[in-house]
C-alpha positions in Angstrom: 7.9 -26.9 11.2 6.1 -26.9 7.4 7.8 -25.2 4.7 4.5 -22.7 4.5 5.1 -21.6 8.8 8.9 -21.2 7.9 8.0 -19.3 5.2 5.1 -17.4 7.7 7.7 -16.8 10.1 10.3 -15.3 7.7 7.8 -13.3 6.3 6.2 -11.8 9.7 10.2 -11.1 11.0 10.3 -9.6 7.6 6.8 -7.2 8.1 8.6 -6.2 11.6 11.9 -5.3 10.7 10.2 -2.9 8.1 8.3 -2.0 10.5 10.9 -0.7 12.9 12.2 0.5 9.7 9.7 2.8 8.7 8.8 4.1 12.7 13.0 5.0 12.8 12.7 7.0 9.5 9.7 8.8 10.4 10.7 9.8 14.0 13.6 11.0 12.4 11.7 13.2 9.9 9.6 14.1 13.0 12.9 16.0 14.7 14.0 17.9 11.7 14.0 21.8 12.8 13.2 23.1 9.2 12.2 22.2 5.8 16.4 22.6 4.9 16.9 19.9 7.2 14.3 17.9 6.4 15.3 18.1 2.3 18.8 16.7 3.6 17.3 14.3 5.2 15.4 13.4 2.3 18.7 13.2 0.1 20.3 10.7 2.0 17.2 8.1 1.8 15.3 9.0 -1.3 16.7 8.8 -4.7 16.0 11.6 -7.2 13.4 8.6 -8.8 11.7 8.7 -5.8 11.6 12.2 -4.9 9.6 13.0 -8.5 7.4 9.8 -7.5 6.6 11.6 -4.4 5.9 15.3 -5.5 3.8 13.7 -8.2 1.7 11.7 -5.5 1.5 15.0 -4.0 0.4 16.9 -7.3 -2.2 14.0 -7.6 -3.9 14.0 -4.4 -3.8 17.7 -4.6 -5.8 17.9 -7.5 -8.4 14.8 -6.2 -9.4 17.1 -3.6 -9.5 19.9 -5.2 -12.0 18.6 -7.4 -11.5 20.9 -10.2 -10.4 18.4 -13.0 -11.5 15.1 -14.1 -9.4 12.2 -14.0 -8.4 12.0 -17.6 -7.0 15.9 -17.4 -5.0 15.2 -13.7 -3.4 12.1 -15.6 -2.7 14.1 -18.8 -1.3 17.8 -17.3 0.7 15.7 -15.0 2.0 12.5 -17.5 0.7 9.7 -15.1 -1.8 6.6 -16.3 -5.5 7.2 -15.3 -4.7 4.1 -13.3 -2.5 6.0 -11.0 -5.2 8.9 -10.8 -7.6 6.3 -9.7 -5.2 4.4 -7.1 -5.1 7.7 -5.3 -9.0 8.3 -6.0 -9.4 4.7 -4.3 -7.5 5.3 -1.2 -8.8 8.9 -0.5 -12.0 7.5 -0.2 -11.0 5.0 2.6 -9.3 7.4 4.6 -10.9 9.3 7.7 -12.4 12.9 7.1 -9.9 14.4 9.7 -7.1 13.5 7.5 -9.1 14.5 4.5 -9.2 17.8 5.8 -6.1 18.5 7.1 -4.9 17.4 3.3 -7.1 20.1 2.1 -6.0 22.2 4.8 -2.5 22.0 3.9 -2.6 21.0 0.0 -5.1 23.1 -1.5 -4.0 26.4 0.4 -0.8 25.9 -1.1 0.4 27.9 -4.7 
C-alpha cells in the first residue's frame, strides 16, 4: 500500500469513528425527558467555551431569518466578525425550506 491509501484509510476509519461518535451523542440527546436533563447532558460534553459558541450560532441564525437587521448590526449587537454572520448566511441558503421553516417555527416564536 502507498503512503497516500494508508493515509486514505486512516483518514476514512477516522470520518467513521466520528461518525458513530456523533449518531451516539445525538441519540442520547434524543432520549432526554426534559430540557433539565438535556442541560446536564450538555455539561458533561460541552465546555462552557462551547456552550456560548453554540447559543451565539443560535442568536445568529435567529436574527438571519428574521431578517430584521443587516449583517454589519447582527455581527455588532452580538460581538461576532461579519465573517461569522455570513458563514451562517451561506449555509442557510443551502439548506431545504422544511428545515428553514421549522427554524423559523421554533427560533423566531421564541422571546
Amino acid at each position: 500500500m502507498k503512503k497516500a491509501e494508508i493515509a486514505e484509510d486512516i483518514e476514512n476509519k477516522y470520518i467513521a469513528q466520528y461518525q458513530d461518535g456523533w449518531n451516539a451523542f445525538m441519540k442520547l440527546c434524543l432520549t432526554a425527558k426534559n430540557s433539565d436533563a438535556l442541560s446536564s447532558v450538555f455539561e458533561i460534553f460541552l465546555t462552557p467555551e462551547e456552550k456560548k459558541d453554540i447559543a451565539t450560532r443560535c442568536l445568529i441564525v435567529k436574527d438571519l431569518l428574521e431578517e430584521q437587521k443587516t449583517q454589519r448590526e447582527m455581527a455588532k449587537d452580538l460581538k461576532v466578525s461579519i465573517a461569522k454572520i455570513t458563514r451562517g448566511s451561506n449555509e442557510l441558503k443551502r439548506q431545504d425550506e422544511k428545515l428553514i421553516h421549522y427554524l423559523k417555527r421554533f427560533l423566531c416564536s421564541a422571546p
